[in-house]
Residue, then its C-alpha position, 0 to 999 in steps of 0.5 A: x504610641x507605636x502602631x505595632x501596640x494596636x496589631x490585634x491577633x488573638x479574637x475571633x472574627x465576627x460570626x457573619x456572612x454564613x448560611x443559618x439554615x444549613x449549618x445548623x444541623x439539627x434545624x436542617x435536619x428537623x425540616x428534612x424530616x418532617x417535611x412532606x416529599x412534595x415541595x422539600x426540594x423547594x423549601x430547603x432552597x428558600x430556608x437556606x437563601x432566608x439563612x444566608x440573608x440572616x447570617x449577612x453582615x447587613x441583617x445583624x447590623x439592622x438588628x443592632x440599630x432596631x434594638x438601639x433606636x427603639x419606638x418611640x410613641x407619638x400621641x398628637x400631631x403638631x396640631x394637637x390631634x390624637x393620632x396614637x402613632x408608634x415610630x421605629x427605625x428603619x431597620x424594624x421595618x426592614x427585618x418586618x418586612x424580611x419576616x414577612x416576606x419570607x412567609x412567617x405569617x402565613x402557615x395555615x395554607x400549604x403542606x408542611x407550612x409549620x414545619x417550613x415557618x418554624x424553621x424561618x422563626x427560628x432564623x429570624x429570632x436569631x437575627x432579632x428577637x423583637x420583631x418576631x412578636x407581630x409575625x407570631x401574633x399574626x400568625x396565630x390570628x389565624x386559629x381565632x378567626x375561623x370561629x367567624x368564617x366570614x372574617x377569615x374569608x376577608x382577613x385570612x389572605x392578608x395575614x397570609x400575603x407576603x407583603x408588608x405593607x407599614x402605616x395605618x389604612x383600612x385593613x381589607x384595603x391594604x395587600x398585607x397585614x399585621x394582627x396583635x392582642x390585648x388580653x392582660x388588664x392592670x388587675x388580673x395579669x394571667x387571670x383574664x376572668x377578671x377583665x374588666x373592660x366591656x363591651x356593649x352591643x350596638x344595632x348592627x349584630x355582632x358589633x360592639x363599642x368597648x370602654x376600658x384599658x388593656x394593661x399589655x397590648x403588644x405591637x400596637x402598630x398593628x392593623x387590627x387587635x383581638x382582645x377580650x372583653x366583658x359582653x352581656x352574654x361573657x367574657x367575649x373576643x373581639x377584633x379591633x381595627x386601628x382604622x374604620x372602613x370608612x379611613x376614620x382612626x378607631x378610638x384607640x388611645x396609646x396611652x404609654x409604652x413599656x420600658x423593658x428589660x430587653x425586647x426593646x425594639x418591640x412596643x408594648x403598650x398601655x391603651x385605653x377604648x373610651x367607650x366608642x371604641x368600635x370592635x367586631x366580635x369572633x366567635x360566640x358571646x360568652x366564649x372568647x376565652x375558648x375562641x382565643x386559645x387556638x391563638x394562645x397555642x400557638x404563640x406559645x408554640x412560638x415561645x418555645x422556637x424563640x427560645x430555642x432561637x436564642x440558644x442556638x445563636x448564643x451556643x453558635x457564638x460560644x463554639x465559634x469564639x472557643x474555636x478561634x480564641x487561644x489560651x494556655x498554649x491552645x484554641x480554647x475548643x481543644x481544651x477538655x474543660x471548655x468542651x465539656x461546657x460547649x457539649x453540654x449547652x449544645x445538648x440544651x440547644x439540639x434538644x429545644x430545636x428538635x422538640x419545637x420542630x417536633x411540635x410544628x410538625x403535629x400542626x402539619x399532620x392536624x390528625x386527632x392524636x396529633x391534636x391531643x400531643x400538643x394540648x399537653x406537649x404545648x404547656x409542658x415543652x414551653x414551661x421548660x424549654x423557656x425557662x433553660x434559655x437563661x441559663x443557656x445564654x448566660x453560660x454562652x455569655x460566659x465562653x466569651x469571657x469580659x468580651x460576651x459581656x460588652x454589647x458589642x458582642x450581641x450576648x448582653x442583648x440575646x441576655x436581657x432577651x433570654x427571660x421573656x418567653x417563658x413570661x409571654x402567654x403565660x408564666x411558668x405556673x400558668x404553664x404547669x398547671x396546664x399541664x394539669x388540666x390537660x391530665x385531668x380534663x383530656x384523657x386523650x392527651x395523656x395517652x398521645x403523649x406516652x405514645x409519643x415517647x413509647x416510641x423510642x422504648x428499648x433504645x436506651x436504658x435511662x430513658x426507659x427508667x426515666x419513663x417509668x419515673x414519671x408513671x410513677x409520679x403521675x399515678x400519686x395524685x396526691x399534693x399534685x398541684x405543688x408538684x406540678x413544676x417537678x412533673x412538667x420538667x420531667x415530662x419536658x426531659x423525658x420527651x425530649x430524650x425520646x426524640x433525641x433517641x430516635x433522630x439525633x447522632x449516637x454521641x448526642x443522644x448519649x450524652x443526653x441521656x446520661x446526663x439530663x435522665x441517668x443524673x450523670x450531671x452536675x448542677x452547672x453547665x459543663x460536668x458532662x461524663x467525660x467522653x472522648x465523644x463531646x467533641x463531636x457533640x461540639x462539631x455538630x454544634x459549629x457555625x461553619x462560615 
């Protein structure tokens, strides 16, 4: 076959060696924003050179060969000895290890350290998704601990170190680690009440042997684990170690790993305490599920920036595809219609960064009023933020034509990926109805967030109807239950359209406003009202390389 049949001239170059940081204007833009002056200079410095290293060749390669080569569980040694050991491939621990060392783990102590996380989340998300589960759960140890603070003392300078130190050793003897959660058993899925694995007291106060099986335990390579567990005095929280003080294996049986839709890089696994199992409990008997859901908060604030992460990779790969395809006499991003698409899934992109970001923020600022936005901003940014990454990313897929649909391309991954932070921490029903209790139990909550969008009042007609029509449909209490999907969406969009109004560009927040609150829209992606504007929608949205 003549050699001139291979010569390939009309594809796109891969979307490589780029700053993720600095060319994703509304990610950069959230970060100077909300950052404190003190230390901006520094952390915009360390975001841009973490986005260089995960727009590299060498960071998407490692996520590829994570994906492709999953865990695999290793239950006895060659001697038959129990040892419950997960293997990943190198390139896991090299992300890990990247996550780790860029201080994903550690916000709780320094100025502006969600903001400056939540952004690095948002990178590395896009780089691969997996391994954001162990740097998010370790993260949001944090809240959990501090209900014992002679455990936070001793584990907090770990979670927060940046050092990822891989393999099982006595926690408090290494210079880093990693924390994961069992909280899901085989009969009550979100419905923790209905745990049924114990824990009986020993000797010593606050220790405890557990007998029973958690039905999701995620990243069960971890150094230690918060699970729940029925105590005589309640459902109660506990801290497991992998590996006892004294460099004994706790009784901690990895029965199986899940066989996931995507994720896979990641282990989830079945494991079973056998009644020697030996936990230390955090917080007061009786009341773990109050001790753990600091923790739940904030992985669901996670949810919502890995979603966000999602979307904004799979809109990068669109625009730069369009931009550099040519069909029908031109590039593909010229082309009204395709424009039309790209706009309008920006828009979805910008508005799920802004309001995450926005939330980090309120972990920063720690006032009461900040406080009582995310009780009830959390539920309602992650019920509806995660639930329009599917269809973001099957859209984006879609720009790419039969070539998104070829693993090859990342897409097929960042699609199997899409689903899984609206189910983690809490499906979309769990998060509706939290919303609820938040309206009924929180007064507080309710009036921090109308503050919140109130502050964009007057600025665009549309938003302000659409905030009258959520008043109005949160005065009819009746039936509320059954509308509490209907209700959290609109929250979602009003929110979003305020902060849209107040930080966006003119043709961003119009385009918006038209569409996701004035109903200018259709009920897929690309019916826009046409406006010479959607171009630049589109620029703002370009992965410059």
């Amino acid at each position: 076959m003549a050699a001139g049949t291979h010569t390939v001239t009309n594809q796109a170059p891969p979307l490589v060696g780029y700053d993720m940081f600095a060319t994703d204007r509304a990610l950069a833009e959230a970060v100077a924003r909300h950052l404190p002056p003190e230390g901006a200079e520094e952390a915009r410095a360390e975001l841009s050179a973490f986005g260089v290293s995960a727009g590299s060749a060498q960071a998407q390669e490692w996520g590829r060969l994570a994906n492709e080569h999953p865990p695999r569980l290793r239950t006895h040694d060659r001697y038959g000895h129990r040892i419950d050991e997960v293997e990943f491939h190198p390139a896991w621990h090299r992300l890990l290890g990247r996550g780790v060392g860029a201080g994903l783990t550690g916000a709780w102590g320094r100025p502006g350290g969600h903001v400056r996380r939540a952004a690095g989340f948002v990178l590395a998300s896009q780089v691969e998704a997996g391994h954001g589960c162990p740097l998010s759960m370790t993260h949001a140890a944090v809240p959990a601990l501090r209900a014992e603070p002679e455990l936070a003392a001793a584990w907090e300078p770990l979670i927060a170190s940046r050092v990822y130190e891989q393999g099982l050793r006595p926690p408090l003897e290494k210079t880093g680690v990693l924390l994961g959660m069992g909280m899901t058993e085989k009969q009550g899925g979100s419905d923790v009440r209905a745990n049924t694995t114990r824990a009986e007291p020993l000797a010593a106060d606050g220790e405890y042997v557990l007998t029973g099986h958690k039905w999701f335990c995620s990243a069960p390579m971890s150094d230690a684990f918060l699970v729940l567990a029925q105590a005589p005095g309640g459902l109660s929280c506990l801290l497991v170690p992998r590996v006892l003080p004294d460099g004994t294996r706790n009784a901690f049986a990895i029965q199986r790993l899940k066989d996931k839709l995507g994720n896979r890089s990641n282990a989830s696994a079945e494991v079973e305490f056998d009644g020697s199992t030996w936990a230390r409990r955090v917080g007061e008997e009786g009341r773990g599920l109050r001790t753990v859901m600091g923790m739940v908060a904030a992985t669901r604030l996670d949810c919502v920036l890995g979603s966000a992460a999602l979307m904004r990779q799979a809109v990068a790969q669109a625009v730069h595809h369009a931009s550099y395809r040519r069909a029908f006499g031109g590039l593909l991003v010229d082309k009204p219609l395709m424009r039309n698409v790209l706009a309008d899934l920006a828009l979805e992109s910008e508005a799920a960064t802004v309001l995450g970001m926005r939330l980090a923020a309120a972990y920063d600022a720690d006032t009461e009023e900040e406080r009582a936005l995310l009780r009830i901003a959390v539920p309602v940014a992650k019920y509806w933020v995660t639930k329009r990454c599917t269809p973001v990313v099957a859209e984006a897929l879609e720009c790419l034509g039969g070539n998104g649909y070829v693993e090859e391309s990342g897409l097929p991954r960042l699609l199997r990926e899409s689903p899984l932070n609206s189910l983690w921490e809490g499906a979309g029903n769990v998060q509706a109805l939290d919303v609820l209790r938040a309206l009924r139990r929180e007064p507080a909550a309710l009036n921090a967030f109308l503050t919140e969008v109130g502050r964009a009042r007057g600025a665009d007609h549309r938003l302000d109807r659409a905030i009258r029509d959520m008043l109005a449909e949160l005065a009819d209490l009746e039936g509320i239950e059954a509308r509490a999907r209907r209700l959290a969406e609109r929250m979602a969009r009003v929110l979003q359209g305020a902060l849209l109004v107040r930080w966006a560009p003119p043709e961003v927040a119009d385009a918006f406003c038209a569409s996701r609150l004035g109903g200018d829209w259709g009920a897929s992606f690309g019916t826009l009202p046409h406006t010479p504007a959607l171009g630049a929608v589109v620029e703002r949205a370009r992965p410059a390389t």
